[in-house]
N, C-alpha and C positions, 0 to 999 in steps of 0.2 A: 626417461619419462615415457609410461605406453601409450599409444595414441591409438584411437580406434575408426574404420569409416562412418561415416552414418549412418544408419539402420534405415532396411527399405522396409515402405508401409506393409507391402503387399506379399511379406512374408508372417504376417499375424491377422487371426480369425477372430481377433477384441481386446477391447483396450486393455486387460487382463494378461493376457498375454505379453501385449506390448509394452505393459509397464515391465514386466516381469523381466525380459529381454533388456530394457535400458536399465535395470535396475543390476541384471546381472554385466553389462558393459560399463558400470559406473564404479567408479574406485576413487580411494582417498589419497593423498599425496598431499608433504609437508614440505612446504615449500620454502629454498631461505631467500631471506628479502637483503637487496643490498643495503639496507642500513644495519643489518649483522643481527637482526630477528628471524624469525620465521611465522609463517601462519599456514595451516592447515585447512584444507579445501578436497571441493568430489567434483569430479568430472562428470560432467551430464551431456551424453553425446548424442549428436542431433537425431530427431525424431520426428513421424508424423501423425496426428492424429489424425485420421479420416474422417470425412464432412457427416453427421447423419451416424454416428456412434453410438447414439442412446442417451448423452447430457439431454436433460428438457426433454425427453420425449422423443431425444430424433434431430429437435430446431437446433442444437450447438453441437461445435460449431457448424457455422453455415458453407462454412469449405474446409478444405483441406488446410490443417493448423500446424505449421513447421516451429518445432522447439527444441532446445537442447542447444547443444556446441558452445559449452563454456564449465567454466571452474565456479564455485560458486562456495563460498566460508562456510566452511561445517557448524561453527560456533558463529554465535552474536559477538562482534569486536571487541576485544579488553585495546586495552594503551599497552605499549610494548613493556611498560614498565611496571604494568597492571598486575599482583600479587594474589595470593586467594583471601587475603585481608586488607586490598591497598587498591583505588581505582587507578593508583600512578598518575593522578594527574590531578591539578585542581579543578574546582568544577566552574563552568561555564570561560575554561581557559582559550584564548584564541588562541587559532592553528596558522602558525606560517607557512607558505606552499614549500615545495623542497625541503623543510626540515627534517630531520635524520634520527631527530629525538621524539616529537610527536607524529607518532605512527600508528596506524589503525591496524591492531593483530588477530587474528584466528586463534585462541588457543586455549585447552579444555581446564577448568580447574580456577581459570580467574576469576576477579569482578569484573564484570563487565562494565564498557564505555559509556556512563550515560551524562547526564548534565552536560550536553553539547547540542549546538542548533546545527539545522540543516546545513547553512553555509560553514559551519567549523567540521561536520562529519564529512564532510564530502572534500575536505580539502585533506582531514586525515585520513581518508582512504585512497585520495591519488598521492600523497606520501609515500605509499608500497610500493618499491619496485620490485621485478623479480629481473633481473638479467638487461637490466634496463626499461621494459614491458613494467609498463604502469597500469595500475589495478584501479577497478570504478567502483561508484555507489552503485549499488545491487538495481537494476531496473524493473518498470513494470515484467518486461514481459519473461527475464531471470524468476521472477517472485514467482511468479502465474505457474511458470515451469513447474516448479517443483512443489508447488499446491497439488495440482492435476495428478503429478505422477501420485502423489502420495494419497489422495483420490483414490486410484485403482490399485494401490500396493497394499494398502492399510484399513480405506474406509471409516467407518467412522469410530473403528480404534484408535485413530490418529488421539493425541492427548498433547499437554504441556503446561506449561507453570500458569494459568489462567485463576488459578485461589487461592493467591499467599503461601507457594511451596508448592502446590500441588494441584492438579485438574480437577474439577467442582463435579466431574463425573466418575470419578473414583473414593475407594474406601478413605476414611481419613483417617491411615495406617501409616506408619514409617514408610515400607517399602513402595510407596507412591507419593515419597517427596524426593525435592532435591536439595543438593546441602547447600542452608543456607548462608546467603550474603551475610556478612560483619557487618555491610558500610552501612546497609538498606532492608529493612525487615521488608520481607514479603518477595524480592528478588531471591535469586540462587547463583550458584558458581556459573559459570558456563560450561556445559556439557552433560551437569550433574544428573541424577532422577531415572525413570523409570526407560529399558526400550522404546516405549510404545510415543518419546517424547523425541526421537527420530523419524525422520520423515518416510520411510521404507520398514520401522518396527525394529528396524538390527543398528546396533551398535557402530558400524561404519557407514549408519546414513548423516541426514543432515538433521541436526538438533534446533532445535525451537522455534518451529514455524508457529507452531502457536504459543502465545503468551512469554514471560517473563519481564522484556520488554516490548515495546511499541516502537517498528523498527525506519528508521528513514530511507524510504528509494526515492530516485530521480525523477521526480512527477510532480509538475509545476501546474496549479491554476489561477486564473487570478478571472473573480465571478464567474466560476463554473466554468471557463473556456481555459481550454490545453492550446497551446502552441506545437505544432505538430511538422514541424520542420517548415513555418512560415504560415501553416494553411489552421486557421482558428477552428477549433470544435468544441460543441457546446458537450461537458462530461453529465449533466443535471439528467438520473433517466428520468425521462416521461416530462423534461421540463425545459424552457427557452431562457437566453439572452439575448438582452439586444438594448441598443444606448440611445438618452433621450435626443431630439432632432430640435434642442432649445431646451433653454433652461424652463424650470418649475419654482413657482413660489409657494404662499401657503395655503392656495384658494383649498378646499373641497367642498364639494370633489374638485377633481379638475380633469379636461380630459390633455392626455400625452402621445405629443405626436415620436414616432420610434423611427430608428434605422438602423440597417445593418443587422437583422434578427438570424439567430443560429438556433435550430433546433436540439436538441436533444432527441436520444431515440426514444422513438414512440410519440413525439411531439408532432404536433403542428399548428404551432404559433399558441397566441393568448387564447384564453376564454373564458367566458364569463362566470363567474362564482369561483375561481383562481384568486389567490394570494400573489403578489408581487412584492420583490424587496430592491429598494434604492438605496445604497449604502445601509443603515441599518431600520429605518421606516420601514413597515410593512403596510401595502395596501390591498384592499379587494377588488375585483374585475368587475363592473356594473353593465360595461357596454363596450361590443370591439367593430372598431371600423378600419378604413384602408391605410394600415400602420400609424392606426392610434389605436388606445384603448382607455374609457372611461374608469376613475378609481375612484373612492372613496379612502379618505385617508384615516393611519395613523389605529389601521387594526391591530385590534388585540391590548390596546393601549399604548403602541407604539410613539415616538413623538414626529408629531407632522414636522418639517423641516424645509427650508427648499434647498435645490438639489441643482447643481449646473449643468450646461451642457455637456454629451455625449456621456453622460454618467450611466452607469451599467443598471440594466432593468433585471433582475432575474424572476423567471417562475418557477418556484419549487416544484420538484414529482409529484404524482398522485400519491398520497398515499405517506409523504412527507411531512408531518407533523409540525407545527412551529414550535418550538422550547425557547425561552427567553427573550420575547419579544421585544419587550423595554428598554432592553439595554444590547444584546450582543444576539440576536436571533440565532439557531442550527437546528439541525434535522438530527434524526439518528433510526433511520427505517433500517430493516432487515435486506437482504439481498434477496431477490425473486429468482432474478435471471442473470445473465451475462451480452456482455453488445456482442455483435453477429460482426460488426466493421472492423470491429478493433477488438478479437477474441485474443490472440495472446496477451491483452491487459487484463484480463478480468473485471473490466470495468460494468458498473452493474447499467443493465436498458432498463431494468423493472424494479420497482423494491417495496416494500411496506408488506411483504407477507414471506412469510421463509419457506422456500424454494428447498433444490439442489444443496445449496451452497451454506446453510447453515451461520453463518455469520452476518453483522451489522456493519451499516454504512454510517460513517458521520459528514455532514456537511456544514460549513461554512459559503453561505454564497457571494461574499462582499470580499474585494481585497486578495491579494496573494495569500494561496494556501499550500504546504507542500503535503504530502502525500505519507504515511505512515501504512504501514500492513503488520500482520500479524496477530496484535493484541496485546497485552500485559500483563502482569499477574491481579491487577483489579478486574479484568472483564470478565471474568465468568463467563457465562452463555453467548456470550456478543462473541466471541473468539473461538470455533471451534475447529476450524478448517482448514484457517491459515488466510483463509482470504477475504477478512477484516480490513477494511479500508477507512484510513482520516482523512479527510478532508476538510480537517475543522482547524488547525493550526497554520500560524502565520511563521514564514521558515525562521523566524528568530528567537521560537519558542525553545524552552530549555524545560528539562524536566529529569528526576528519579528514574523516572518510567519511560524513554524514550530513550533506543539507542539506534545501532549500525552496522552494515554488514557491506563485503565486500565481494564483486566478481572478477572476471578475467577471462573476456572473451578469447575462442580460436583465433579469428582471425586478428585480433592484440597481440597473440603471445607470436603467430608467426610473421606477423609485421615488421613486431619492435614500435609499432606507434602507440 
């Protein structure tokens, strides 16, 4: 297996270059898995992007942005048993850890894995071993990686199964589909379709960053805040959490004493003429004093409720729209911008107006939500980049349209952990 060092910044004059350079360091390798499978994977060997590159004008990132040094699934996972007619597996079948038979595989020409929740994909992707070196759910900042490069390799030739076979900004001719799914009209084989449905435009890149399915990585929120190795942060751009300091009844208005408030970027704190959601109530902001703030309840038509102590306040973004008020509130703004804190996630600071980035954000701000990227083949426009984020789904959502992809960091495979 060839391994390469990491590429120093300060031998290239633009990202262009520097894509070009990891693109030409990057290679494919099929790899056999000890339960007597294989799965096929590209090597993405570390890289930097420098602070002030031109994203935004110049503003991203805000420093110096180290990515690369991992293996990451060329294809969306089929089940090792997975056919070009056959998911191999039943749907919404629970995964046991260690087993030998449900294994999450790499490989071009199947159906791919989908009818599985979060907790059932990520147990079938630490199933793979390679030499004992056991393989992960694809993380944020793996995903981001290989957005970015394909960013300056491709541009916005980038394409992929976004409308039922084929990219909604192509002819709608044969030679810009791919061959379709048996199991699933509107899905395709995995691998299938046009170059430009590779993340680098050539046939030994990485296949379907955008669309097909809606892919699960390891990114956990629960009301808008990430767990970020112990230290909470608010993901909501332009928006706050923070929990009530006492319960609430059904008065309104009423006003709510808070604690514990986490901004969001671009936040600071409540304000007035703001929307706020307490599990699924939505209220208005009429008056903000020292960690309260006055509401009005039960906007939009939502039902007034009460609500117990330390129960999660969220403020939507600017620019966040409320969809379904009455029953299951979410957002679905466009991407602006990217955070400056936390740039290898691609997590949006700005949103409600299309940026850079060309793709939509969805949110959920009540309850455990995991993380999807990519897109589907229903998203059309919403998917064009790769860097489509859910935030709308609770991890033991199952769907058609939802699958899984697998990585293998360097320093995993020279560990052995």
């Amino acid at each position: 297996m060839r391994r390469y060092k990491p590429l120093s910044r300060q031998r290239f004059g633009d990202l262009r270059s520097l894509a070009r350079e990891v693109d030409m360091k990057s290679f494919e390798y099929t790899f056999p898995t000890d339960d007597g499978s294989s799965s096929v994977a590209v090597y993405i060997p570390r890289f930097t992007i420098p602070k002030g590159v031109g994203w935004e004008s110049g503003d991203f990132p805000g420093g110096d942005l180290h990515l690369g040094g991992f293996w990451f699934d060329k294809y969306q996972c089929s089940h090792k048993s997975a056919t070009d007619s056959s998911r191999g597996v039943a749907v919404g079948a629970t995964i046991s850890p260690g087993s030998t038979t449900d294994v999450a595989v790499s490989q071009q020409g199947k159906v791919v894995w989908t009818d599985i929740d979060w907790n059932n994909a990520k147990v079938a992707i630490e199933n793979r071993y390679t030499n004992g070196r056991q393989w992960h759910m694809v993380t944020m900042r793996e995903w981001s990686t290989i957005c970015f490069l394909a960013r300056w390799l491709v541009g916005d030739k980038l394409r992929g199964n976004n409308s039922s076979g084929r990219d909604y900004r192509d002819p709608d001719s044969a030679e810009y589909y791919g061959e379709s799914d048996p199991v699933q009209a509107g899905r395709v084989l995995a691998g299938t379709g046009p170059d430009t449905w590779f993340h680098n435009g050539k046939k030994n890149g990485i296949w379907g960053i955008v669309g097909n399915v809606y892919e699960w990585v390891d990114f956990l929120t629960t009301d808008g805040v990430w767990d970020n190795d112990g230290t909470p942060v608010c993901v909501i751009p332009t928006g706050c959490t923070a929990y009530l300091d006492g319960a609430i009844g059904t008065d309104d208005p009423v006003t709510i004493t808070y604690k514990n408030l986490l901004n969001g970027p671009g936040a600071d704190g409540f304000a007035v003429g703001r929307i706020v959601q307490i599990d699924v109530e939505i209220m208005t902001i009429t008056d903000v004093g020292e960690n309260t703030i006055t509401v009005s309840r039960g906007t939009s038509g939502s039902s007034v409720v009460a609500h117990s102590d330390s129960a999660a306040v969220t403020m939507p973004g600017v620019g966040m729209s409320v969809v379904s008020p009455t029953s299951s509130p979410y957002y679905y703004p466009l991407i602006k911008t990217l955070r400056s804190d936390f740039p290898d996630l691609a997590l949006p600071s700005d949103v409600s107006a299309s940026g850079e980035w060309l793709d939509r954000s969805y949110w959920r701000l009540n309850g455990t939500r995991a993380a999807l990227r990519g897109g589907g083949w229903p998203s059309g426009s919403s998917a064009r980049s790769g860097l489509f984020l859910d935030l709308n789904l609770v991890p033991s959502t199952r769907a058609s349209t939802i699958g899984l992809r697998a990585a293998l960091a360097d320093e995993d495979l020279e560990s052995g952990s």
